[in-house]
N, C-alpha and C positions, 0 to 999 in steps of 0.2 A: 376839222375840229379834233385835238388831241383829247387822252383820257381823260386828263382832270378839270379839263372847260366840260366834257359832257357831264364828269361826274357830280361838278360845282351845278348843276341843272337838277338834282336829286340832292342835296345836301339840303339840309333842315334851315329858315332863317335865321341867324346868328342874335340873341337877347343882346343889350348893352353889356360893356364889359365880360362878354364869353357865356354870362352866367343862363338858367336855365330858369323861364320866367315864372314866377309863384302861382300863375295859370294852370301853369302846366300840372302840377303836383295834385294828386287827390288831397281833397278836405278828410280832415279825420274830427272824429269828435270824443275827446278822453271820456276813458272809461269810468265811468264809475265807483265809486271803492261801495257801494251797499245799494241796492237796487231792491225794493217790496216787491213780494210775489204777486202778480196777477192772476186776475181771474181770463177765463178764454175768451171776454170777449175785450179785454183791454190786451190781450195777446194779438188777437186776429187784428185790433188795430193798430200793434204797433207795426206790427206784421207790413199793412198795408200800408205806412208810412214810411218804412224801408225801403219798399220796394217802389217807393215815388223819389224816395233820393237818389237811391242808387240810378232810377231811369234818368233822372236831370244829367249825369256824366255820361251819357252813351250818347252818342254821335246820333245826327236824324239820317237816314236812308237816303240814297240822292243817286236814282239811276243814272247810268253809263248814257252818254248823249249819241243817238242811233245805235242802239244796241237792243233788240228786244227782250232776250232771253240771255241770262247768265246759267251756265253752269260751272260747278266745280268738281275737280278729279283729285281726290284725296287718300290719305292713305294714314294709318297710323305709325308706320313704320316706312323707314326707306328700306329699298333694294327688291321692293314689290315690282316691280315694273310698274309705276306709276304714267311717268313719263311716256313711256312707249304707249299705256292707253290711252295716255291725254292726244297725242300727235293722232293717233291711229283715228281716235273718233270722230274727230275734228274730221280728218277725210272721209269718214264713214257719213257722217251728219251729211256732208256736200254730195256725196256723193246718193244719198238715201232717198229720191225720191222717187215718185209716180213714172217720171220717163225717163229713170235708168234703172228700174229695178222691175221686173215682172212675177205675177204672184211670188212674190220672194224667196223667189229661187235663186236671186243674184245670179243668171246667166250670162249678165256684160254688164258691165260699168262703163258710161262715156261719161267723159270726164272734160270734153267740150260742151255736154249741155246741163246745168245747173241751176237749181231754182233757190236756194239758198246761199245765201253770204254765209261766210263764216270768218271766229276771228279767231286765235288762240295767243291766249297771255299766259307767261312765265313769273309767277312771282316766286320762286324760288331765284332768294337773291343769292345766295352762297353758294349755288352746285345749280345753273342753270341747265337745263338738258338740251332746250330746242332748236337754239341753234345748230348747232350738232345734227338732230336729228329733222330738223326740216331744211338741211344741205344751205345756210344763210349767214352771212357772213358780212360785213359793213354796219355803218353808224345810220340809223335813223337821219333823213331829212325833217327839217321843222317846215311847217306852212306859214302862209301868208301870218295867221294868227298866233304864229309860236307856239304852237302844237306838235309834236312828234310823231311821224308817219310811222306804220307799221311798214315790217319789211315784208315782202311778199313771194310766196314758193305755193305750187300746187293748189294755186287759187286760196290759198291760206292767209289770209292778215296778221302776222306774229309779233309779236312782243316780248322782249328780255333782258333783262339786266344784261346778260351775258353780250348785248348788240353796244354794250355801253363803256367794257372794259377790254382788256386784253383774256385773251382763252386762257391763259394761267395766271393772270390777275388773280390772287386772293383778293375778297372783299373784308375786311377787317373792319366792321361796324359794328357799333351798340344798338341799342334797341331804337332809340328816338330817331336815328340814322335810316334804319330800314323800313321805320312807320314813315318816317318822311318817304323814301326811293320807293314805297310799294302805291303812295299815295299821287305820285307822280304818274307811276305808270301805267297807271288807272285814269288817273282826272285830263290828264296831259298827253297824252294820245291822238288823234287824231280819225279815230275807228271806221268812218265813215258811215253806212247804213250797214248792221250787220243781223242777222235772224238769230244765229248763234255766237254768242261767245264763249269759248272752252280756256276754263281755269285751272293751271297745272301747279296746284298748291305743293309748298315743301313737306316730308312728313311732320307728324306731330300735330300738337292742339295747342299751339303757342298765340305768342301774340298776331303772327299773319294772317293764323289760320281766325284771331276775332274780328283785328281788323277789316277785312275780307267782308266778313258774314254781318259786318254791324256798320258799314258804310255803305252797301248796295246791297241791292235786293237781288236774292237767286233765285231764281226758278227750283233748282235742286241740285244736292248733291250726290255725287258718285263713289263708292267708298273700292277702292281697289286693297284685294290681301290674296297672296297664297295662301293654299289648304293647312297649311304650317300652324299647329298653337301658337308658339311665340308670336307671329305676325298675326294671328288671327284675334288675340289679347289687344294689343293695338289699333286693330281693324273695329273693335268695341267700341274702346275709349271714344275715336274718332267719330263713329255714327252718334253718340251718344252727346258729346261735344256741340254736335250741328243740331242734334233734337232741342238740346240747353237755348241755343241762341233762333231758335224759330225756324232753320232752316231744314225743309223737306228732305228726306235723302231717298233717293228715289229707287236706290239697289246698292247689289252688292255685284264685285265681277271678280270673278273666281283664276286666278290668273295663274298661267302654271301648272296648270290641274292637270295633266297627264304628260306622260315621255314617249315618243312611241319611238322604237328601234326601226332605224330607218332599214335594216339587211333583214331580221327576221319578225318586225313589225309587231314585234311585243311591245302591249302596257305596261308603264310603270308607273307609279302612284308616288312620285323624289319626296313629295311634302306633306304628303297624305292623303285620302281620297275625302271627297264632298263637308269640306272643314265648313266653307264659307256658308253651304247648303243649313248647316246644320246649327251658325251662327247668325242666317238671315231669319232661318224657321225662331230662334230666343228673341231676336229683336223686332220678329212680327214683317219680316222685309221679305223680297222678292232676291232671287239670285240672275242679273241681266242677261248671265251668259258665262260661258268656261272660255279661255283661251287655252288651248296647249301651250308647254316647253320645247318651245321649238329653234333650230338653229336659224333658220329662214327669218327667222322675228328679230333677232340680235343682228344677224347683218346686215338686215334690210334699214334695220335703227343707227348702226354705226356707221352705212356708207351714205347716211343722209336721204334713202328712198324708202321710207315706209313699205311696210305690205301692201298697204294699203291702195297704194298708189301706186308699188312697184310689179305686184303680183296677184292682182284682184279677182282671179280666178282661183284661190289657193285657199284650202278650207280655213287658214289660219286669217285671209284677209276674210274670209264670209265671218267666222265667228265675230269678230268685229263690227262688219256689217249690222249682222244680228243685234248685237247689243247697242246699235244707234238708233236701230227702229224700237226698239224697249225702250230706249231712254225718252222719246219722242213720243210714244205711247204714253210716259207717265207724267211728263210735263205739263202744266195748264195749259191755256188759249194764249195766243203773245197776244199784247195790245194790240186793237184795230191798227 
């Protein structure tokens, strides 16, 4: 199947004549030119009647079919290492339980025996990472039911626009474009039974990031920042964003947080020290975990083997570890 038959599989359906059907469009209702002051209790109810229209235009909830638990890995800025936490966790989760972990000390990880499925979805449709970094490469098979399989790396079920175009395809879409292709790669999957699924949201608090939160129900969000103000401004907006639309955020992970000189084994502090610590303490949140700035994290990302998976002995794959039994800790009960 070439590009543009997969891509014609994500394209929104075509209204008569090209046009964009009056459905689509939100109602408005013209303003008023003179409106009489109220009293508070004709306030509170117009209040309440706002807030019944506006809920008629938001989509109803409609879990992922064998999926128990959604999570999301977010970030208010790119260049956090979003990405590398979304991939890394995903292994940490699979790799997180009762008979490969002893008092959690992560002394061995086998990675032959596994008590959780796991899945990870790319909705970052303009700069997908995962491919890339879970070494995966080819077009999705459809099933018996015209579903799309995930591709599969390190016991991983992945998903990505990036499995859909060419690796320097630019995706060149508008909005209704990407709410369709994100809509897809959600409904239209083929997931099979999964305990977790890890959502590698793009940055920002746009339109993906509502769609997402206002078409399936998550378990909780994960908010990734460096100790950096500037990222950590953004790392706000985004926890704040997900409180907005009802969804739990269940920490904060502090990414970056130390350098240490591999010859003379100095700390350094590249983006500042305990920013996130001290933006979970204003927002009333938990901090999951620190990762170091480490070179082993980058390479292990860009030759397609996680730490995770590639070096789970290594304190950078434990810090990870760590922060999948915190996530798991703060989670509710998945359905029977």
């Amino acid at each position: 199947m070439g590009t543009w038959p997969r891509l014609l599989l994500l394209l929104p359906a075509a209204s008569p004549r090209g046009c964009v059907r009056r459905s689509a469009w939100p109602m408005s209702i013209p303003a008023s030119p003179w409106r009489p002051r109220s009293s508070g209790v004709d306030s509170d109810v117009l209040k309440d009647r706002r807030a019944q229209i506006m809920a008629r235009g938001l989509p109803k909830q409609k879990p992922i079919k064998g999926v128990k638990q959604v999570i999301v890995v977010a970030s208010g800025k790119g260049g956090v290492g979003k990405s590398t936490t979304a991939v890394n966790l995903a292994l940490a989760l699979g790799a997180n339980d009762s008979r490969s972990l002893k008092s959690h000390q992560y002394p061995s990880v086998d990675w032959n025996i596994k008590s959780k499925a796991i899945g990870l979805l790319d909705v970052d449709v303009y700069g997908p990472s995962i491919p890339k970094m879970m070494n995966l490469r080819g077009n999705p098979e459809l099933s018996e039911s015209n579903l799309m399989r995930p591709l599969l790396n390190y016991g991983i079920s992945c998903m990505s626009m990036g499995f859909l175009v060419e690796e320097t395809a630019p995706v060149v879409w508008r909005g209704l474009m990407v709410m369709s292709a994100i809509e897809k790669l959600i409904r239209q999957v083929d997931w099979g039974q999964l305990d977790y699924l890890v959502i590698d949201m793009p940055p920002g608090t746009g339109d993906v990031q509502l769609s997402v939160s206002q078409n399936i129900p998550i378990s909780g969000a994960v908010i990734v920042s460096t100790p950096q103000d500037i990222a950590l401004m953004d790392a706000h907006k985004g926890a704040e964003m997900f409180r907005k639309v009802n969804v739990p955020v269940l920490g904060l992970i502090q990414n970056m947080s130390v350098f240490q000189c591999p010859n003379c084994k100095h700390e350094t502090h590249i983006f500042g020290a305990d920013g996130a610590k001290k933006l979970a303490k204003t927002l009333g949140l938990d901090v999951l975990g620190d990762v170091p700035l480490h070179l082993n994290i980058r390479e292990a990302s860009d030759s397609g083997q996680p730490i995770v998976f590639s070096q789970p002995q290594s304190n950078e794959a434990k810090a990870y570890l760590r922060i999948a039994a915190e996530v798991v800790k703060r989670l509710p009960l998945p359905p029977a």
